[in-house]
C-alpha positions as CSV (number, residue, x, y, z in Angstrom):
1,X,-9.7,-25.8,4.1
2,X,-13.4,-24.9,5.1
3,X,-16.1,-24.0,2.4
4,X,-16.7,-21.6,4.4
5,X,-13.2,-19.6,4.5
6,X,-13.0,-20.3,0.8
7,X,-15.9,-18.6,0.0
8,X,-16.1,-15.9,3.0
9,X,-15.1,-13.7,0.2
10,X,-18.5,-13.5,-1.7
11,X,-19.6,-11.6,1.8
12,X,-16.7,-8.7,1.0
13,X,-17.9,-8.5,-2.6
14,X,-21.5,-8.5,-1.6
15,X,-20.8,-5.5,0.7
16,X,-18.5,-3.8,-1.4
17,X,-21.1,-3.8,-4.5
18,X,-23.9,-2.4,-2.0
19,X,-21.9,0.6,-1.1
20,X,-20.2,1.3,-4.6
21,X,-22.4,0.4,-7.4
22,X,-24.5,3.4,-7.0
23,X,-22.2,6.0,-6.9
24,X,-20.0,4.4,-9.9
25,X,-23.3,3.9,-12.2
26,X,-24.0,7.6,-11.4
27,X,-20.3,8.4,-12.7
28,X,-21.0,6.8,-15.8
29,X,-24.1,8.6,-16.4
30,X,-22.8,11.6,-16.2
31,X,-19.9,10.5,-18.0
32,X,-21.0,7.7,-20.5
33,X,-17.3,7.6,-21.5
34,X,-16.0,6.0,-18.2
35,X,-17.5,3.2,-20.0
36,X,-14.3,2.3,-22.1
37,X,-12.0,3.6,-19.2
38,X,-11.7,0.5,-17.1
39,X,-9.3,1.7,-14.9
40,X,-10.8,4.6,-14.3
41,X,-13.7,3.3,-13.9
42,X,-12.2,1.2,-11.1
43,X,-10.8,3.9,-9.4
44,X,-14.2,5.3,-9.1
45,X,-15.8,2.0,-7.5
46,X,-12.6,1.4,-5.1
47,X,-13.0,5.1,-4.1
48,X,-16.7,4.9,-2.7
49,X,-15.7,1.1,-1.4
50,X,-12.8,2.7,0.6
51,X,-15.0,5.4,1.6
52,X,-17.3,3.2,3.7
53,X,-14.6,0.2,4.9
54,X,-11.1,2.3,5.4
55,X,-12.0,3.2,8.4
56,X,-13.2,-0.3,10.1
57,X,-10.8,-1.6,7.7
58,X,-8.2,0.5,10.0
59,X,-9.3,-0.3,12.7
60,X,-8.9,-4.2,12.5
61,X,-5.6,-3.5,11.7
62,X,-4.9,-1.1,14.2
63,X,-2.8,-3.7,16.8
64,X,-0.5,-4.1,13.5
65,X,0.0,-0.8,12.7
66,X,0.6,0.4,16.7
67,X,3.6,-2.4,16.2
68,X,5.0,-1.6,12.8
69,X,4.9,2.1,12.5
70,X,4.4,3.5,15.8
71,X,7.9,3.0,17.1
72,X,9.5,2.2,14.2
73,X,8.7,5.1,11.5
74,X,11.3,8.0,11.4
75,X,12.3,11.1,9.5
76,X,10.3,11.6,6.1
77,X,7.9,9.0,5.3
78,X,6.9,8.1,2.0
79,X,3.2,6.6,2.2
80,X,3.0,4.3,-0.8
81,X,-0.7,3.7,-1.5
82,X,-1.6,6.5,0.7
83,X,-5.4,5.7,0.3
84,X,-7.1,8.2,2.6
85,X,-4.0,9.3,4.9
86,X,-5.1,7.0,8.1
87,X,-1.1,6.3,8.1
88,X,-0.5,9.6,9.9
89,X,-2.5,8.5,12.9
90,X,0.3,6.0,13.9
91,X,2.9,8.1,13.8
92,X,4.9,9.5,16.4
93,X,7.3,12.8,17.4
94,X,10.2,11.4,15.1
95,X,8.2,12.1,12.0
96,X,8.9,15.3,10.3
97,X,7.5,15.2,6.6
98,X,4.5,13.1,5.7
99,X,4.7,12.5,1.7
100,X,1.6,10.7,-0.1
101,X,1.6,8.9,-2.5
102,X,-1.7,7.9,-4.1
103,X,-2.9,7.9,-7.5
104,X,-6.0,8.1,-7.2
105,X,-6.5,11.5,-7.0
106,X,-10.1,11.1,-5.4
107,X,-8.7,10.5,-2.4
108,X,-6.6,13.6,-2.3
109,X,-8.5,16.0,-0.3
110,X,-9.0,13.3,2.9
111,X,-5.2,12.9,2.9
112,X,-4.8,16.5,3.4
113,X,-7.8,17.1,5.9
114,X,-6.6,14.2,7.9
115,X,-2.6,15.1,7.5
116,X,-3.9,18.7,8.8
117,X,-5.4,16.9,11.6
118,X,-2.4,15.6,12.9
119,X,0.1,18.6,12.2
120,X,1.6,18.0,8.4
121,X,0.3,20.8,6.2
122,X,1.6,21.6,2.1
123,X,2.4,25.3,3.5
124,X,4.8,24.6,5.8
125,X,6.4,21.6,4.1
126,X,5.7,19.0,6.2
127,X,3.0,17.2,3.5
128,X,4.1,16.2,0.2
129,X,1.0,14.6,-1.6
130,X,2.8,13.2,-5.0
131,X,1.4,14.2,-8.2
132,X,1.0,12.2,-11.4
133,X,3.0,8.9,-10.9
134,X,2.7,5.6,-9.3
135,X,4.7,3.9,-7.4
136,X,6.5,2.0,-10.6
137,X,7.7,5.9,-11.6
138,X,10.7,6.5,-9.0
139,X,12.0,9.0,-11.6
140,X,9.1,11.4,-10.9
141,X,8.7,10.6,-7.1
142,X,12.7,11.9,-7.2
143,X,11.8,14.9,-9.4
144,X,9.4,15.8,-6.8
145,X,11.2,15.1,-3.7
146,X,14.0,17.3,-5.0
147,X,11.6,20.1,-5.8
148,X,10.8,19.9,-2.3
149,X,13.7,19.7,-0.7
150,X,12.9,15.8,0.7
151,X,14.7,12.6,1.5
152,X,13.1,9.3,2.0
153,X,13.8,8.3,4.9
154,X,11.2,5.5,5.8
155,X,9.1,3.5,3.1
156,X,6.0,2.8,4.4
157,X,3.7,0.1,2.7
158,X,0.4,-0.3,3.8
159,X,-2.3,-3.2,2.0
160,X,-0.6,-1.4,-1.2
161,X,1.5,-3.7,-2.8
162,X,-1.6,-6.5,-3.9
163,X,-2.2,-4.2,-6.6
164,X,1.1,-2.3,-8.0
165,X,2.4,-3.5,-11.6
166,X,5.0,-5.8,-11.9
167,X,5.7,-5.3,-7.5
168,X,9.1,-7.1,-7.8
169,X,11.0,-4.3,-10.2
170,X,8.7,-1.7,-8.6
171,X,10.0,-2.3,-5.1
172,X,13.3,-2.8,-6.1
173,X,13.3,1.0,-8.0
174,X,12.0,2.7,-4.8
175,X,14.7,1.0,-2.4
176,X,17.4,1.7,-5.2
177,X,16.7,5.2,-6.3
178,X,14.1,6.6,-3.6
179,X,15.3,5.6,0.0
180,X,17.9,6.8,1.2
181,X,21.2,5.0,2.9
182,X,20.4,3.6,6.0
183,X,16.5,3.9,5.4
184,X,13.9,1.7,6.3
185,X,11.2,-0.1,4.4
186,X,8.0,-0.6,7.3
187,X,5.1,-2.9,5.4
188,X,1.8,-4.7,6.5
189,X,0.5,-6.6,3.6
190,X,-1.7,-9.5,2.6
191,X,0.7,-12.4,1.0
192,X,0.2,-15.4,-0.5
193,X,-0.3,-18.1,2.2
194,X,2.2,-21.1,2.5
195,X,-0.6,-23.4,2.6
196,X,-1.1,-25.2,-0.7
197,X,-5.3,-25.4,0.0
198,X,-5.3,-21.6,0.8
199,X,-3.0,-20.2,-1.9
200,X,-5.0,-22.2,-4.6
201,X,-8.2,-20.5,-2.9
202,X,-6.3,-17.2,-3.4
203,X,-5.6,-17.5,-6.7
204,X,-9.4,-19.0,-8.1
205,X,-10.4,-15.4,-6.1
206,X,-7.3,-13.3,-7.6
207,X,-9.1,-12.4,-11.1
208,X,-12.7,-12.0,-10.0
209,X,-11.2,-9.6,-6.9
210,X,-8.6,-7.7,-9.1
211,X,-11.0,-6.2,-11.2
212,X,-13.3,-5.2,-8.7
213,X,-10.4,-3.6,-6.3
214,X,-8.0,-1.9,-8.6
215,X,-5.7,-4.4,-9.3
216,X,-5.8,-6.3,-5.6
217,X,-4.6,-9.3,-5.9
218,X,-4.8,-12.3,-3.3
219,X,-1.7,-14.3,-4.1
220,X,1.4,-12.0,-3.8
221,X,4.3,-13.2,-1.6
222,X,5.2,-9.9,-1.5
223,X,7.4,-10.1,2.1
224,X,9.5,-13.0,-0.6
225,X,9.7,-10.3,-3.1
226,X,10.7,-7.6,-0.7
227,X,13.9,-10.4,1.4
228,X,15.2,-11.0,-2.5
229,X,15.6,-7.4,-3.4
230,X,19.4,-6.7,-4.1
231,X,21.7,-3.9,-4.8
232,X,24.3,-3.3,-7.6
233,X,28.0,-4.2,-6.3
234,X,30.8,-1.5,-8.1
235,X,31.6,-4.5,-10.1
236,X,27.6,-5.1,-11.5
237,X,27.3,-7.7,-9.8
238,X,24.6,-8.0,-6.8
239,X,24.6,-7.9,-3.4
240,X,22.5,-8.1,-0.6
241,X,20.3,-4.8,-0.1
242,X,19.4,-4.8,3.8
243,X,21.7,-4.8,6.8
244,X,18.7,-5.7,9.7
245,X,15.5,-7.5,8.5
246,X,12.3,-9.4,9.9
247,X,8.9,-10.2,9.5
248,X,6.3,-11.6,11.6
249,X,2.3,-11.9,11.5
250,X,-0.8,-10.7,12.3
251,X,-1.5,-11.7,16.1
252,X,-4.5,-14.0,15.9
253,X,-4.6,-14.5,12.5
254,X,-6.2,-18.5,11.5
255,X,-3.6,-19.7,8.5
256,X,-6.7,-20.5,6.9
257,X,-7.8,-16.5,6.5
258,X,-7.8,-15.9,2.6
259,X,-6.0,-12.3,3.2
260,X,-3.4,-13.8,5.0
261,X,-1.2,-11.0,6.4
262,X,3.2,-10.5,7.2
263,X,4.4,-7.2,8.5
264,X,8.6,-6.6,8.2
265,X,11.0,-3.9,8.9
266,X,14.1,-4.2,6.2
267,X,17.0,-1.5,7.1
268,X,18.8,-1.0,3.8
269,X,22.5,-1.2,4.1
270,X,24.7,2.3,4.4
C-alpha cells in the first residue's frame, strides 16, 4: 500500500480541526463543563465538521445514493444516523413518511428545514424526527412509532453504522423489533477492506479517528455483520433473516481507499 493512501487521512483531520476547533473551544468557554463531557463534547466538534463537509461529502456520494435509494426506498423510511436530512433528496414518489433518527440534537433543525423542502412536514405526519434514543434503543424508536401511527417500512443506513455501539446486536434489534415483514434494509457504508495492508492501515487510524468523529471507526465489516443477522425460529433456534440480498461497491473506488465503501439491499423474510 502507498505511504501516501496510508496517511491521506492526516489531510481529513487537518481540515476537519480548521473548521471545528473554533467553534468547539467557544462551547467550552461558555460552558467550561463540556470539559468532562467527552461525548458531548464530540458531538459539538462533529456538528461544525458536518456543517462544512456534509454537503461535498454528499455529493461524492451522490452516484451511490441515486443507485441505492432512489429506486429502491419505499413506504416509511427510517433514516438511522440522519445527520442533516440530505437522505430526503434521493427519494422518490413511493415515500410517504420520512422518520429521523439522529441523536445529536444539533442537527435537528436542518433535518426539518430540508425535510420541509422536499414535502415531509411534523404537522401533517409525514416527518417523524426521533427523540431521546439511539439506534441501540428499538424499545423507544417502537414507543415512538406507535405514538405516531408508523411502520418501518425501509431501513435506511447512510455512513452511520462506523460509529453505533456494539453494531452487530444493534442491527439485529432494529431488523427484529423495528422493520416490518417484508421490509427492507438500503445501506452505503465504509467497511473494513479485505486487504490485509489496508485493514491494518484502518485499524492504526481507528482510535485516533474515533475520538475525533463521534465514535467513527475505520475497520467495521459492517455489510458481514448485516449478511449474518438471523431471526428466532418458533423452536429458539435461528434462521436466516433475509429472503433477497446483495451488495456491491462504490464505482471507481481504488481497493487501496482507507474508507473503503459496500452498499446492499437485504429484504427481510415475510
Amino acid at each position: 500500500m502507498k505511504l501516501s493512501a496510508s496517511f491521506g487521512l492526516i489531510s481529513d483531520l487537518r481540515a476537519a480541526f480548521g473548521v471545528a476547533a473554533l467553534p468547539t473551544f467557544r462551547a467550552v468557554c461558555q460552558r467550561p463543563s463540556l470539559a468532562l463531557r467527552p461525548t458531548e463534547l464530540s458531538r459539538i466538534f462533529m456538528a461544525a465538521v458536518w456543517a462544512a463537509f456534509a454537503a461535498p461529502t454528499d455529493e461524492g456520494a451522490r452516484p451511490a445514493k441515486l443507485a441505492l435509494i432512489s429506486p429502491h426506498a419505499t413506504g416509511a423510511v427510517l433514516d438511522i444516523g440522519a445527520g442533516y436530512g440530505h437522505s430526503v433528496d434521493y427519494f422518490g414518489a413511493s415515500v410517504k413518511a420520512y422518520i429521523a433518527l439522529e441523536p445529536n440534537t444539533l442537527m435537528h433543525q436542518a433535518i426539518r428545514a430540508r425535510a420541509a423542502a422536499a414535502g415531509f412536514s411534523e404537522a401533517d405526519g409525514t416527518l417523524l424526527i426521533l427523540q431521546g434514543c439511539g439506534a441501540e434503543d428499538a424499545a423507544k424508536i417502537r414507543v415512538q412509532l406507535d405514538e405516531a401511527g408508523l411502520q418501518v417500512d425501509t431501513l435506511l443506513s447512510v455512513m452511520t453504522l462506523c460509529s453505533i455501539p456494539d453494531p452487530q446486536r444493534t442491527l439485529a434489534q432494529l431488523v427484529r423489533q423495528v422493520l416490518v415483514p417484508g421490509g427492507q434494509l438500503l445501506f452505503y457504508e465504509h467497511v473494513l477492506s479485505p486487504r490485509a495492508d489496508v485493514a491494518w492501515w484502518q485499524r492504526f487510524w481507528t482510535p485516533v479517528w474515533k475520538i475525533a468523529f463521534d465514535g467513527c471507526c475505520l475497520d467495521r465489516p459492517t455489510h458481514l455483520y448485516i449478511e449474518a443477522i438471523k431471526d428466532v425460529g418458533a423452536d429458539g433456534e435461528g434462521v436466516n433473516m433475509w429472503s433477497q440480498q446483495a451488495v456491491w461497491g462504490k464505482e471507481g473506488e481504488p481497493d487501496e481507499h482507507l474508507f473503503w465503501h459496500r452498499a446492499g439491499r437485504f429484504v427481510k423474510h415475510s
